[in-house]
Structures are given as structure tokens and as C-alpha cells.
Short mmCIF file of the C-alpha atoms (twelve columns), coordinates in Angstrom:
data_MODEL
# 
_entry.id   MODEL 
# 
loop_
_atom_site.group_PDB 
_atom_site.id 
_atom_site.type_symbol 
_atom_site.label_atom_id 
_atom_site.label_alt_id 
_atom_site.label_comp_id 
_atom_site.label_asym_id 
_atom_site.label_seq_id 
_atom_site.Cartn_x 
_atom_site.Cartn_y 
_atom_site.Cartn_z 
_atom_site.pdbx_PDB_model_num 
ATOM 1   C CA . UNK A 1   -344.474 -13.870 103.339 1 
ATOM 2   C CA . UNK A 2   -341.502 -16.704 104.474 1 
ATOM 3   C CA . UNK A 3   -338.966 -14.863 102.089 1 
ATOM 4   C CA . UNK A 4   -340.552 -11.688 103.848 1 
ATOM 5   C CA . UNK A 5   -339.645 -12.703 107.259 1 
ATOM 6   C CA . UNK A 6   -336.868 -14.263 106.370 1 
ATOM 7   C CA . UNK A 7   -335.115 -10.945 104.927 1 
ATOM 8   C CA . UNK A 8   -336.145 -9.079  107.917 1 
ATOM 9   C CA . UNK A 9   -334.986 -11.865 110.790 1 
ATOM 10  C CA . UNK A 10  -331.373 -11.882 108.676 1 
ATOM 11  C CA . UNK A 11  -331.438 -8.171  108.930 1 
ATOM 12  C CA . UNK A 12  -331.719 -7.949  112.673 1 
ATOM 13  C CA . UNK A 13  -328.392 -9.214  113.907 1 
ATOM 14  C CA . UNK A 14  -326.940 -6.761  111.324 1 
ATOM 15  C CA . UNK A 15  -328.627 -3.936  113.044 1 
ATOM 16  C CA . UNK A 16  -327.901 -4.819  116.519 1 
ATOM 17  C CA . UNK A 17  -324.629 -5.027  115.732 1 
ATOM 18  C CA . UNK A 18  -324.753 -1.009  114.655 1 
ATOM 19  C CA . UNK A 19  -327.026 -0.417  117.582 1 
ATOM 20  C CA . UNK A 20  -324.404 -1.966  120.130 1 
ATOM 21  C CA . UNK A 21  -321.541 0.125   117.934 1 
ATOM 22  C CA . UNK A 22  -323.461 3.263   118.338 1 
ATOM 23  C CA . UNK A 23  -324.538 2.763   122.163 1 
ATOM 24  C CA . UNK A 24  -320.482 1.683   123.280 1 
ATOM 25  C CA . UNK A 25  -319.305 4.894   121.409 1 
ATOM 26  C CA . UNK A 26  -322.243 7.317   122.931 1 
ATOM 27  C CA . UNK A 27  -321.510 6.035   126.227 1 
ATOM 28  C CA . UNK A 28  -318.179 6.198   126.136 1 
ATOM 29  C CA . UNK A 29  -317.745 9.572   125.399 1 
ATOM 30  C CA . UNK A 30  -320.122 11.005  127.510 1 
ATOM 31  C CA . UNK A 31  -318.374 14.221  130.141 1 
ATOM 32  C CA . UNK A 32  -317.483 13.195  133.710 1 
ATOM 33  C CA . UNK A 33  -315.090 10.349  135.248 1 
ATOM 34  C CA . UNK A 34  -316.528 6.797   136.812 1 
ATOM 35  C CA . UNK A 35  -313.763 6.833   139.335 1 
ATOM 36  C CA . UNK A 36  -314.666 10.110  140.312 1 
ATOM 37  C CA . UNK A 37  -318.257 10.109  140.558 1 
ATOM 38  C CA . UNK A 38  -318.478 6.784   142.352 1 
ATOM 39  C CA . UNK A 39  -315.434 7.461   144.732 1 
ATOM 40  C CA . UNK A 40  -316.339 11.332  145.244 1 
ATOM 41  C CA . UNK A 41  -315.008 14.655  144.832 1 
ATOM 42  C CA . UNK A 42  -312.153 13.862  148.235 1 
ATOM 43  C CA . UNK A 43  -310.868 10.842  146.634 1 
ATOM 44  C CA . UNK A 44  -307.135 11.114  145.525 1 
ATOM 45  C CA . UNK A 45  -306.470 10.970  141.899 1 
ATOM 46  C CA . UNK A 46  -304.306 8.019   142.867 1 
ATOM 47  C CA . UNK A 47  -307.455 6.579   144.024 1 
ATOM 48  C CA . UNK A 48  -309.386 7.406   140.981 1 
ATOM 49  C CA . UNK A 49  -307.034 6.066   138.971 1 
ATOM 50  C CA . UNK A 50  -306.994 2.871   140.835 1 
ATOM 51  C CA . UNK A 51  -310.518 2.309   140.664 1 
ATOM 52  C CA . UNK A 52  -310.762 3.119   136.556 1 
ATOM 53  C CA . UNK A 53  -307.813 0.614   136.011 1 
ATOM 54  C CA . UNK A 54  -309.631 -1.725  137.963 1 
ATOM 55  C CA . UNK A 55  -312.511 -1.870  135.707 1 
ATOM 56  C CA . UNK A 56  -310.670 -2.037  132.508 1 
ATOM 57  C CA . UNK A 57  -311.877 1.874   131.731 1 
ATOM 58  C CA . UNK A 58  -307.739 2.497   130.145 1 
ATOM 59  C CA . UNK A 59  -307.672 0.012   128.242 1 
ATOM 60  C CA . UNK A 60  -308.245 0.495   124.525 1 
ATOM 61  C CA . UNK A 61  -311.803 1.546   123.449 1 
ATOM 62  C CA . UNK A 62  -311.805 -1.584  120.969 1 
ATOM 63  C CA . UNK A 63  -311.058 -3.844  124.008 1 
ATOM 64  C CA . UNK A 64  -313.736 -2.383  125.746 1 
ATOM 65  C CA . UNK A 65  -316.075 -2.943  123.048 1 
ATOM 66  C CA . UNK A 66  -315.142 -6.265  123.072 1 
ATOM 67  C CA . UNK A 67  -315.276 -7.468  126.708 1 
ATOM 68  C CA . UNK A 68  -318.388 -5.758  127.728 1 
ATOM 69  C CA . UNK A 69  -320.190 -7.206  123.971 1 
ATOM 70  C CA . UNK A 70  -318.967 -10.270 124.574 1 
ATOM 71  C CA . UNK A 71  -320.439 -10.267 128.143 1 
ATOM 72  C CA . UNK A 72  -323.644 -8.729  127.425 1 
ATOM 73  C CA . UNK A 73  -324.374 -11.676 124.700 1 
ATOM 74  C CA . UNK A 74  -323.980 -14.269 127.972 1 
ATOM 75  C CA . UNK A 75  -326.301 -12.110 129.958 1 
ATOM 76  C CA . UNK A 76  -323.154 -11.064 132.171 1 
ATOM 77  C CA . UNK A 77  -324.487 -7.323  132.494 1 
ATOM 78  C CA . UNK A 78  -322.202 -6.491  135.763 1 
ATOM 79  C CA . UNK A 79  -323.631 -4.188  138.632 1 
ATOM 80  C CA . UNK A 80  -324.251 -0.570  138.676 1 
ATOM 81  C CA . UNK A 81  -321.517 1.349   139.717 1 
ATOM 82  C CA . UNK A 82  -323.893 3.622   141.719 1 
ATOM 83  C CA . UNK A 83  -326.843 1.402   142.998 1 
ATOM 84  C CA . UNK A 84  -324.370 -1.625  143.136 1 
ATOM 85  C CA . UNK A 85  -327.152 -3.680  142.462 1 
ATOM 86  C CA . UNK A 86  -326.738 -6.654  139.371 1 
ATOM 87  C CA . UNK A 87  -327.884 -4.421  135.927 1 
ATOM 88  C CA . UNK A 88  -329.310 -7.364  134.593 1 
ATOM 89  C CA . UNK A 89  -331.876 -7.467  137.636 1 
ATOM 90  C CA . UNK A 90  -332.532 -3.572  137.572 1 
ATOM 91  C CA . UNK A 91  -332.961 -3.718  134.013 1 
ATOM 92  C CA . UNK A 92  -335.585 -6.356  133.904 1 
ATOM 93  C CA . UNK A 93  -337.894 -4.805  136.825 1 
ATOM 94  C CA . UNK A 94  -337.663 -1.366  135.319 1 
ATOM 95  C CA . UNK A 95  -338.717 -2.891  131.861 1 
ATOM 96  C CA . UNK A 96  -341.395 -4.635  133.314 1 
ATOM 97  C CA . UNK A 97  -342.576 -1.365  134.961 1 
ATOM 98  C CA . UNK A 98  -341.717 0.916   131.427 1 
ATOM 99  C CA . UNK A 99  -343.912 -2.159  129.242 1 
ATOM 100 C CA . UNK A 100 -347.141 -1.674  131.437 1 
ATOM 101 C CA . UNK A 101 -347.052 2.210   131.166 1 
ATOM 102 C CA . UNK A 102 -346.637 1.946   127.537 1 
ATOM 103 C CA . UNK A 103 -348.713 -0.879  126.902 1 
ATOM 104 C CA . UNK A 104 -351.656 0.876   129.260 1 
ATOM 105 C CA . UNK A 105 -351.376 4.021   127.283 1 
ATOM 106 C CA . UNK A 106 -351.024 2.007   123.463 1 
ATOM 107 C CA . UNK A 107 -354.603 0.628   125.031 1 
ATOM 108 C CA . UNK A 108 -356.174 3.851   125.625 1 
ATOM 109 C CA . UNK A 109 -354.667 5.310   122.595 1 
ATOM 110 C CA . UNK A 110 -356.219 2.438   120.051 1 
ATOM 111 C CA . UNK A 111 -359.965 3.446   120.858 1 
ATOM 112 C CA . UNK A 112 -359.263 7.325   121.092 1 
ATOM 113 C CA . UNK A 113 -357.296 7.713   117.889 1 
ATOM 114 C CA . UNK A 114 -359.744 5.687   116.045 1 
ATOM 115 C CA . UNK A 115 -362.283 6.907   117.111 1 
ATOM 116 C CA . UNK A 116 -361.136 10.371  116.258 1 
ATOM 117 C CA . UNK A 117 -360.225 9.863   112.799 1 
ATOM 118 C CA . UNK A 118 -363.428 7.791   111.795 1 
ATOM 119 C CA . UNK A 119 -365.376 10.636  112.700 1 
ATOM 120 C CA . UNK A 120 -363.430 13.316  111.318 1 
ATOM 121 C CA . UNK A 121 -362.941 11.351  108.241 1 
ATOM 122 C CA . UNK A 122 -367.351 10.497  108.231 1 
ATOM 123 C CA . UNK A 123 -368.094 13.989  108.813 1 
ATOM 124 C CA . UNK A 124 -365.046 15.533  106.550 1 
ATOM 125 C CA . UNK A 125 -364.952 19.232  106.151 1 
ATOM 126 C CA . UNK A 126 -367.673 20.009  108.591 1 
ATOM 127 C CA . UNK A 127 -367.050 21.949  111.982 1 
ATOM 128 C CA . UNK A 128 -366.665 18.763  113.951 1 
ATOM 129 C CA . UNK A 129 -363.969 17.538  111.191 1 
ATOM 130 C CA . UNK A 130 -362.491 20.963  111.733 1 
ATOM 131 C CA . UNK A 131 -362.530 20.608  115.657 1 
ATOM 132 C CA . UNK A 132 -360.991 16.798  116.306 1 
ATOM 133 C CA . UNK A 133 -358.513 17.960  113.688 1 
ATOM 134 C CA . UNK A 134 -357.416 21.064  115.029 1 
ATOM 135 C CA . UNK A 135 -357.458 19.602  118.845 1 
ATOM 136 C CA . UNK A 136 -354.986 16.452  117.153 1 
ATOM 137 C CA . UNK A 137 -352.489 19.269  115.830 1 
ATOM 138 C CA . UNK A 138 -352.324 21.172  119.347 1 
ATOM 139 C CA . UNK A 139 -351.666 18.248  121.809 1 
ATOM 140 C CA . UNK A 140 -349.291 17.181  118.760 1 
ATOM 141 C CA . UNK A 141 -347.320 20.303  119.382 1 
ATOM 142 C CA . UNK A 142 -347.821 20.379  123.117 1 
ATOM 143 C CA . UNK A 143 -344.386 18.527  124.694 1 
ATOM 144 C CA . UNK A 144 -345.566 15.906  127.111 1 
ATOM 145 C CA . UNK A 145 -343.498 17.672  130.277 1 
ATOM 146 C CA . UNK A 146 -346.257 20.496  129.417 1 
ATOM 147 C CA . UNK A 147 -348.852 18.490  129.100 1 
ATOM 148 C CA . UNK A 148 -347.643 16.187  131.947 1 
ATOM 149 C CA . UNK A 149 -347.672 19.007  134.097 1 
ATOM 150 C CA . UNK A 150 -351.525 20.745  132.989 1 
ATOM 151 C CA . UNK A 151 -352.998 16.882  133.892 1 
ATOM 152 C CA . UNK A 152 -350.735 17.121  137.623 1 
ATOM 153 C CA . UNK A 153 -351.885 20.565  138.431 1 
ATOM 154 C CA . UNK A 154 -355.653 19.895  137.735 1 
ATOM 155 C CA . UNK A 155 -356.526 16.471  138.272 1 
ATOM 156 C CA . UNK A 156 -353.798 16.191  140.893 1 
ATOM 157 C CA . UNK A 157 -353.271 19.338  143.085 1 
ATOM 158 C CA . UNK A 158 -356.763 20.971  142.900 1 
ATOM 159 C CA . UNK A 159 -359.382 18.214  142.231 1 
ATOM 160 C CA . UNK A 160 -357.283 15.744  144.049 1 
ATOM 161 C CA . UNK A 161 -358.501 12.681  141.728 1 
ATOM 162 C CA . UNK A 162 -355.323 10.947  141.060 1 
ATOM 163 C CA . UNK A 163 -352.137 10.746  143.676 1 
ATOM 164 C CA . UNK A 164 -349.341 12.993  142.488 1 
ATOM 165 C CA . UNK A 165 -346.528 10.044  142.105 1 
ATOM 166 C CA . UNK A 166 -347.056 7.032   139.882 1 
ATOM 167 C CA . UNK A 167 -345.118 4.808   141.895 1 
ATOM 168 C CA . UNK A 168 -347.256 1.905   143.596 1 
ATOM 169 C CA . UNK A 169 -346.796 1.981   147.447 1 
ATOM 170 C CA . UNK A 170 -346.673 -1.129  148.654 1 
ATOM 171 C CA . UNK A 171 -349.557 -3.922  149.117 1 
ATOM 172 C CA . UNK A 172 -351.573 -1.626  146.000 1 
ATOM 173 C CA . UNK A 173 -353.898 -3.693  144.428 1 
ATOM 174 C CA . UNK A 174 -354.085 -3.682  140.450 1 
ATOM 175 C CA . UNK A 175 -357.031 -1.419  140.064 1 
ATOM 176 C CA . UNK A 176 -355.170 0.847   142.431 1 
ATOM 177 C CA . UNK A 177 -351.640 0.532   140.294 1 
ATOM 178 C CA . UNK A 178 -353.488 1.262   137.122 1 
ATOM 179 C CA . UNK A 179 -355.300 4.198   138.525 1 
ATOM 180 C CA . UNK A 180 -351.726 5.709   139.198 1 
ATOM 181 C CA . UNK A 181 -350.943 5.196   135.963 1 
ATOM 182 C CA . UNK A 182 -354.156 6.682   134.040 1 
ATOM 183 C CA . UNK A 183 -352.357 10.627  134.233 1 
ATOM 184 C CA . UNK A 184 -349.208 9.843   132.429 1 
ATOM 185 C CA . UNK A 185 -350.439 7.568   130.093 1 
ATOM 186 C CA . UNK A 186 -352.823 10.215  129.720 1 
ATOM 187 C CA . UNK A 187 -350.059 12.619  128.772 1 
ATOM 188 C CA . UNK A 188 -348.706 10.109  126.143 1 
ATOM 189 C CA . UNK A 189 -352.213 9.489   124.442 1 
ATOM 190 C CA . UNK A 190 -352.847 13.327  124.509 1 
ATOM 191 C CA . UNK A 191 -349.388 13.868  122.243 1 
ATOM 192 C CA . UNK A 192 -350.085 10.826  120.019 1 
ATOM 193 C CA . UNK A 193 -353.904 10.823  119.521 1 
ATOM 194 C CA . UNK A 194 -353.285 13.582  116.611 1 
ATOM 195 C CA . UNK A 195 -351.054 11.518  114.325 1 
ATOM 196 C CA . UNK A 196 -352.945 8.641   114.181 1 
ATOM 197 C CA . UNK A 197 -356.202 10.248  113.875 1 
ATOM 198 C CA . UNK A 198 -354.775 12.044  110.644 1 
ATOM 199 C CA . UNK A 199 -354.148 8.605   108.967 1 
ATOM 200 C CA . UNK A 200 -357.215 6.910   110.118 1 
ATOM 201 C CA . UNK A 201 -359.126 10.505  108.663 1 
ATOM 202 C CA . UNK A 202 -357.148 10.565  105.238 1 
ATOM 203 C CA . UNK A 203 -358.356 6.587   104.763 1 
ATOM 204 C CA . UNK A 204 -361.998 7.021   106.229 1 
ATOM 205 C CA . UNK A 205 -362.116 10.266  103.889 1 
ATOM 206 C CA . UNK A 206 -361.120 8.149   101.089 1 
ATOM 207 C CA . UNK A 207 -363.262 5.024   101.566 1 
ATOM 208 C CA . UNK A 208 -366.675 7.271   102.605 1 
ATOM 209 C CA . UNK A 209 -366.196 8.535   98.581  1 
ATOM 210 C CA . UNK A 210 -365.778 5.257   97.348  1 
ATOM 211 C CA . UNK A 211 -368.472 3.207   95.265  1 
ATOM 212 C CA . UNK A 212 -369.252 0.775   97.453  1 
ATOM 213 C CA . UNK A 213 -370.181 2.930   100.518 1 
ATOM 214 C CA . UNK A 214 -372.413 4.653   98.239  1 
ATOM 215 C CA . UNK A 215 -373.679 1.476   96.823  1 
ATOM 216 C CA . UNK A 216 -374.681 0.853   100.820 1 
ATOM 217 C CA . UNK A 217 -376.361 3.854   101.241 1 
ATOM 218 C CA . UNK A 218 -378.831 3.389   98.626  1 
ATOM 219 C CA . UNK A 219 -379.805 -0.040  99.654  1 
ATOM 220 C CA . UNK A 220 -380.609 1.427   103.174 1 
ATOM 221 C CA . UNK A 221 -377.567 0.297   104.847 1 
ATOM 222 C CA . UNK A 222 -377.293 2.216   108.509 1 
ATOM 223 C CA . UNK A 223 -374.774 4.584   108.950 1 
ATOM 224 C CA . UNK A 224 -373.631 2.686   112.003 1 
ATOM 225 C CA . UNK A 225 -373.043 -0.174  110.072 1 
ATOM 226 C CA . UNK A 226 -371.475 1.042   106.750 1 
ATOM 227 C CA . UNK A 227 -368.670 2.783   109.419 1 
ATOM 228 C CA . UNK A 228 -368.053 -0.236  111.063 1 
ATOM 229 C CA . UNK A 229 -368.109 -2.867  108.439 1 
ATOM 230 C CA . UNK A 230 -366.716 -0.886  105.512 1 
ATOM 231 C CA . UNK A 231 -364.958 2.601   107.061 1 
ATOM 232 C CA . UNK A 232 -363.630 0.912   110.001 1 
ATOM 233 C CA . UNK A 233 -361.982 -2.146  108.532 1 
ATOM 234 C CA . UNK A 234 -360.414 -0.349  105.267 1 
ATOM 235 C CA . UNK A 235 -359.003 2.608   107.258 1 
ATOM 236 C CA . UNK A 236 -357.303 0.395   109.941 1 
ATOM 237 C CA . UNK A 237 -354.911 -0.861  107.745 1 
ATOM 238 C CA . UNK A 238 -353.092 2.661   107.124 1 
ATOM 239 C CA . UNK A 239 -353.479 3.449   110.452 1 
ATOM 240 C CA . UNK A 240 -351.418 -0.261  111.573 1 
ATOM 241 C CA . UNK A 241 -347.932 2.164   110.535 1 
ATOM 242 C CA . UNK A 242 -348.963 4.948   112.303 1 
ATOM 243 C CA . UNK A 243 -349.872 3.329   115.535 1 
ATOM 244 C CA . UNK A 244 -346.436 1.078   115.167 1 
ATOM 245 C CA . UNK A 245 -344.356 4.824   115.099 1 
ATOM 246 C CA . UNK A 246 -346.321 5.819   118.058 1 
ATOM 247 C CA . UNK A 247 -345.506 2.481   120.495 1 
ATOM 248 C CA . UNK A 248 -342.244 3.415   119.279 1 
ATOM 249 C CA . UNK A 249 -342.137 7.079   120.226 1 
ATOM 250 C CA . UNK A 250 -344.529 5.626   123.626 1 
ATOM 251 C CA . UNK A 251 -341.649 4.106   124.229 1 
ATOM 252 C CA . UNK A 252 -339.050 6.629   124.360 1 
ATOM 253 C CA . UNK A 253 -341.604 9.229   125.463 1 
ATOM 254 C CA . UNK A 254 -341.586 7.469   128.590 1 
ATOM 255 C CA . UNK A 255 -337.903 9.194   130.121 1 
ATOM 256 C CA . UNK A 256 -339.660 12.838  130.443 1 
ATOM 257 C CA . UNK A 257 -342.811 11.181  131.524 1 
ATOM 258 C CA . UNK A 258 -341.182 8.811   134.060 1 
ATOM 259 C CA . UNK A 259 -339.507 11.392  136.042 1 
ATOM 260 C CA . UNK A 260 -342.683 14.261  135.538 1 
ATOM 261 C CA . UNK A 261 -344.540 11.468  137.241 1 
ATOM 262 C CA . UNK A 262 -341.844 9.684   139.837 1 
ATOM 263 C CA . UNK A 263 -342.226 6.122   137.690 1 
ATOM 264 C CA . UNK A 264 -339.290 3.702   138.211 1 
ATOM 265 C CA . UNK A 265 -339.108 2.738   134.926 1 
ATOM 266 C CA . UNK A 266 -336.308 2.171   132.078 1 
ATOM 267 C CA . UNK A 267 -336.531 5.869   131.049 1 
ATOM 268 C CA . UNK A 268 -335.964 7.207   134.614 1 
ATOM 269 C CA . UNK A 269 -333.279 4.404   134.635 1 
ATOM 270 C CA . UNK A 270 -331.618 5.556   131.707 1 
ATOM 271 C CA . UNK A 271 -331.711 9.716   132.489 1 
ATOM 272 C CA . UNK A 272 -330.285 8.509   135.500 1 
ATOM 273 C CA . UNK A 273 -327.648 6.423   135.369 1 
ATOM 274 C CA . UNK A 274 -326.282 8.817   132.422 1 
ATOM 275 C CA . UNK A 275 -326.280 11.571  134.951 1 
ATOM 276 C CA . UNK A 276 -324.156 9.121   137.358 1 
ATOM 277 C CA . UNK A 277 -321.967 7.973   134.376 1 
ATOM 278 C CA . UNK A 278 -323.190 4.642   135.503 1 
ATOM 279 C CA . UNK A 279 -321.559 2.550   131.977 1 
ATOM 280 C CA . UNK A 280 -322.962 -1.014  132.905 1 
ATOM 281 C CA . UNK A 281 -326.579 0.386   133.705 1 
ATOM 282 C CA . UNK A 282 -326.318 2.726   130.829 1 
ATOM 283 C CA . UNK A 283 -325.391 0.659   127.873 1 
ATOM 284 C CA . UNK A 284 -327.475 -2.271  129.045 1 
ATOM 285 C CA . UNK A 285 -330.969 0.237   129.186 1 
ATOM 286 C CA . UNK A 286 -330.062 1.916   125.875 1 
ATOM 287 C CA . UNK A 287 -329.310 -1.719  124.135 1 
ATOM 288 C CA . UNK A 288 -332.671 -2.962  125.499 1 
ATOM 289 C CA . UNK A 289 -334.482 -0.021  124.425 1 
ATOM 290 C CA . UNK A 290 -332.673 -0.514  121.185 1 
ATOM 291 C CA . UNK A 291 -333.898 -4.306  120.659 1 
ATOM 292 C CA . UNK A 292 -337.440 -2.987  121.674 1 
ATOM 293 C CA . UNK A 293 -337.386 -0.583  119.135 1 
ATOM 294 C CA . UNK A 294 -336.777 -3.478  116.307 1 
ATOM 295 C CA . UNK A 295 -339.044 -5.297  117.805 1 
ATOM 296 C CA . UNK A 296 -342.000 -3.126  117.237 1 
ATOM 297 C CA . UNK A 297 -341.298 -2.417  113.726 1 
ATOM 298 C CA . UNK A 298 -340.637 -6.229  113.114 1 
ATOM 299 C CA . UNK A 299 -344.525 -6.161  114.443 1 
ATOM 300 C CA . UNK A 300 -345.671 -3.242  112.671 1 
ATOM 301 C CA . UNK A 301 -344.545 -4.566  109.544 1 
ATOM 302 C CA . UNK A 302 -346.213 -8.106  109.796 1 
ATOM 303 C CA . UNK A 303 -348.902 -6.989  110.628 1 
ATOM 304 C CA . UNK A 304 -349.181 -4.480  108.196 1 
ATOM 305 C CA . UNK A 305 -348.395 -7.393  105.356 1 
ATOM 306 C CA . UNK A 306 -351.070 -9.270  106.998 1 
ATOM 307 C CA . UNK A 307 -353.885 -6.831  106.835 1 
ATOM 308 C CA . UNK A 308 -353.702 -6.066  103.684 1 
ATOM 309 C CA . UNK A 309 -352.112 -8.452  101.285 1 
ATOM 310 C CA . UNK A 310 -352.201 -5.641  98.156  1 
ATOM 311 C CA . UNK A 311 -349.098 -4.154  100.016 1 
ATOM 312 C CA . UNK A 312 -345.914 -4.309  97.785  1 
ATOM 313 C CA . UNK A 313 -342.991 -4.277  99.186  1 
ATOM 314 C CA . UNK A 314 -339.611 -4.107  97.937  1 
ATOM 315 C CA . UNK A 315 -338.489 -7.789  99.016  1 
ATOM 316 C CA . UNK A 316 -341.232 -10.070 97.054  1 
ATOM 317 C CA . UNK A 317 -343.507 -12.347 99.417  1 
# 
């Protein structure tokens, strides 16, 4: 397990390095002039060009890369070009606000998916296997913009349960932030409910045939029990990877969900300040969102190892 972690800490700088590669280049090249967009469409191009040179933007692209790595690794993120606020600042809040959407929905989705599978997977090839399974693969197809927008129209505009716009107003209260946040972590839970009840159905299917459940059925054991002591536990562990892919994909679901539901989070952050070619907001948003990313699987991995200590992996414990 030490060797494990070990391999997989010395492996991170490694990929952030290719991460921070990948996220100067992409930004870089994207259409559109900072000089322009921030000055406006009446400003000179002797003004334009003013501006660029003033930020370093014509100086060599390995330059660049160097100045604004080297200042991102002191936590000197600069200010936005458009909201000329500091990015560091603007990064953390909208993080802070992206992390409780996600983590709200990953809570919802836990029981749900669970759920789903175990009893798909205890009543396997019956009507109500047929149904849960069938319901997983059609919200798994459904977008979460479409989705996003069934939940708005219904619970929103015609029953009038839930406000329209996720952002808190002012003095909320937490019950009353959470409760703006139930309809698009809603739409995230909807998409991702399907793939993780398929894994949790595939192991329940597998561990209801087994010996040992039947060896609890003749000695009387209650159904409720054998699925929770022997279904539950063994078909948890598979389901570990498929619920660490989903945080992941929670968490870069969140820029169509963000702006479906007027969220100021990191995914509205990042749609938007791409739009403004807004370089300092942009690359510091995609390199956090990068970092998160490792960071789950890091998580998703150990935990994995931890549940079930029959896994072999290619680095030896």
C-alpha cells in the first residue's frame, strides 16, 4: 500500500505538468483578441496593441508559459481582465460554490444508485429488474440541459416548488440554500444514477448466485439481512470506480448545469471567462479543475485498494 501511494504521489507532479502544458496551449489559441475585447470594438489598434504589449501577450509563447507557471506556483494568479477582480479570490469562492453542488448531488446520488442496483441485481430478470434498468439507460442518454430544463418547467414554472435561479439571495439560511440547490443536483443524479446502478446490479447479480447467500437462505436468514450484510457490502466495492468516474463527470457536468440554473460556480466561471478571452481567469479555473480531477481518482483508487485488498494492481502493494 506505501509503494502504492508512493508511485501514484510521484506521478502527480508529472501530470500536472502535462495538464498546465495542455491548458497554456488551449488557452492560448483560443479566437478573439484580449486588447480588443477588454478595450472594445472603438479602441484604436494602436491602443490594442498597447494594451497586449503591456501584458506580455507578444512575447514568445514559451515565455509566456513560463511567467504565468512560474506565477501560478506562488499563488500570483493576477486579476481578470474583465471583472478586474484578483483570480485567485474569484476562483476560490466559485470553487467553494461548484464543491457544494457537486458534493450535494454525490450525496443524493450514493443512496439512489445503490439502491437501484441492489434491487435490480436481488430481483434480476424480473419486470422490476427490467424497469430500474431501462429508466438508468434513458436519463443516461438524456443530456442534463434537457433534463435540466423538464425539472425547471415542472417543478419550477407550473408547480412553483423550487425558485427558478440557484443563486442564494442574500441573508438565505442553509436549509433555504440547499433547497435551491435540490433541482440541479437533481439533474446531475438523474444522468448518473444509470451507470452506477449497472455496476452495483452486475455485482449484486453475481453475489445473490453465490454459495454463501444460498447457504443463508437455508438457515432462515431474512432477506433484509442477507442484502445488507452480504449483497450490500460485496457489491460496493465495484461500484467505489464507478461512483469515482461520476464525481468526476459531477464535476465537469456542472458548466451546462451552472448556467441552466444561474449558479456562480467554477463552470459558469470557466464558460465565461472563455467567452471574454479572460487568460488569467481562464487558465487558473481549468488548472483547478484539472488538480480536482487527480484528486478524485487519487481517492477513488485508495479507496478502492482499501475495500477490497484481493485487488491487483500493476504496481505491487
Amino acid at each position: 500500500m506505501r509503494t502504492f501511494l508512493l508511485r501514484r504521489l510521484g506521478a502527480v507532479p508529472v501530470t500536472l505538468a502535462g495538464v498546465s502544458i495542455l491548458v497554456f496551449l488551449a488557452t492560448d489559441v483560443l479566437p478573439g483578441d484580449v486588447g480588443r475585447t477588454v478595450l472594445g470594438r472603438e479602441a484604436t489598434a494602436e491602443a490594442v496593441a498597447r494594451y497586449n504589449h503591456g501584458l506580455g501577450l507578444d512575447d514568445p509563447v514559451w515565455v509566456r508559459y513560463g511567467r504565468w507557471l512560474a506565477h501560478f506556483l506562488t499563488g500570483d494568479w493576477g486579476a481578470s481582465y474583465t471583472l478586474q477582480e484578483p483570480v485567485a479570490a474569484l476562483v476560490r469562492d466559485r470553487l467553494a460554490a461548484s464543491l457544494l453542488l457537486a458534493l450535494f448531488a454525490f450525496v443524493l446520488l450514493v443512496p439512489v444508485a445503490l439502491t437501484a442496483g441492489l434491487v435490480a441485481g436481488a430481483r434480476h430478470d424480473t419486470w422490476i429488474d427490467r424497469a430500474i434498468s431501462g429508466a438508468g439507460l434513458a436519463l443516461g442518454a438524456t443530456p442534463e440541459f434537457v433534463t435540466g430544463v423538464v425539472l425547471l418547467v415542472v417543478f419550477s414554472v407550473q408547480l412553483h416548488w423550487f425558485p427558478v435561479s440557484a443563486q442564494a439571495a442574500p441573508g438565505d439560511g442553509p436549509l433555504t440554500v440547499l433547497g435551491r440547490l435540490v433541482l440541479p443536483a437533481l439533474s446531475l443524479v438523474l444522468l448518473c444514477t444509470g451507470y452506477v446502478a449497472r455496476h452495483v446490479r452486475a455485482s449484486a447479480i453475481a453475489v445473490v448466485d453465490g454459495g454463501y447467500v444460498r447457504a443463508a437462505r437455508l438457515r432462515g436468514t431474512p432477506p433484509g439481512r442477507i442484502l445488507v450484510r452480504h449483497v450490500l457490502r460485496n457489491a460496493t466495492v465495484p461500484a467505489t470506480s464507478a461512483l469515482g468516474v461520476q464525481l468526476q463527470y459531477l464535476l465537469g457536468g456542472l458548466v451546462v448545469v451552472e448556467l441552466l440554473f444561474n449558479y456562480p460556480g467554477l463552470g459558469a466561471l470557466l464558460l465565461q471567462s472563455a467567452v471574454d478571452k479572460d487568460v488569467p481567469t481562464l487558465q487558473a479555473t481549468a488548472m483547478v479543475l484539472g488538480v480536482a480531477y487527480l484528486t478524485v481518482t487519487l481517492l477513488a483508487d485508495i479507496v478502492y485498494r482499501l475495500l477490497d485488498p484481493r485487488v491487483r494492481l500493476a504496481v505491487p502493494a
